[in-house]
Steps between C-alpha positions, in 0.01 A plus 500: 500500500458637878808696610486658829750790654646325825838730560829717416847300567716717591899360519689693790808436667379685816426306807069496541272511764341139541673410233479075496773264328433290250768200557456350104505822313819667795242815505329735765157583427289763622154364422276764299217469688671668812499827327271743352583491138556125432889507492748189566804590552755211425900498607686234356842329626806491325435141379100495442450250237218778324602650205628848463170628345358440852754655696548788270134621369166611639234301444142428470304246609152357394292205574368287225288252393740265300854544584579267216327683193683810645828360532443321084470845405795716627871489553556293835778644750380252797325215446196389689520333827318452817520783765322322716216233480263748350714771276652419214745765376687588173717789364496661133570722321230721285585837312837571717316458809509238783205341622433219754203280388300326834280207474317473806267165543 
């Protein structure tokens, strides 16, 4: 099973640089591409419908082959949805750490 390192997500509260809101999830992002060691940065309003896992821990995200057979096999803290037409995304939960899972067509 393919996993690939994508990026660090970093929850803040401070006010980013180029930061870019996400309407559906209430959330700034600051993509990780747009610095030099693959971090997103993520501030969340008050009333973001994302869980406190994601507001409240770092965490690491990996592209994968089958977002499904991942998602079977460890405890599920978002489930997986479209990010946009091409990226689906989950949430779990493995060992105490977060990690986002990314299925990219």
């Amino acid at each position: 099973m393919m996993k690939q390192f994508m990026h660090v997500g970093v929850p803040t509260d401070k006010i980013m640089e180029g930061a870019v809101y996400a309407e559906a999830i209430k959330t700034y992002i600051v993509a990780p591409e747009t610095n030099e060691f693959n971090i997103e940065y993520l501030r969340f309003e008050k009333d973001t419908p994302l869980p406190k896992e994601l507001q409240t821990m770092v965490h690491v995200a990996y592209k994968v082959d089958d977002l499904d057979e991942q998602v079977k096999a460890n405890t599920v803290v978002v489930e997986p949805w479209f990010a946009d037409e091409n990226t689906r995304l989950a949430f779990i939960m493995k060992d105490g750490i977060l990690m986002e899972l990314m299925e990219v067509k």
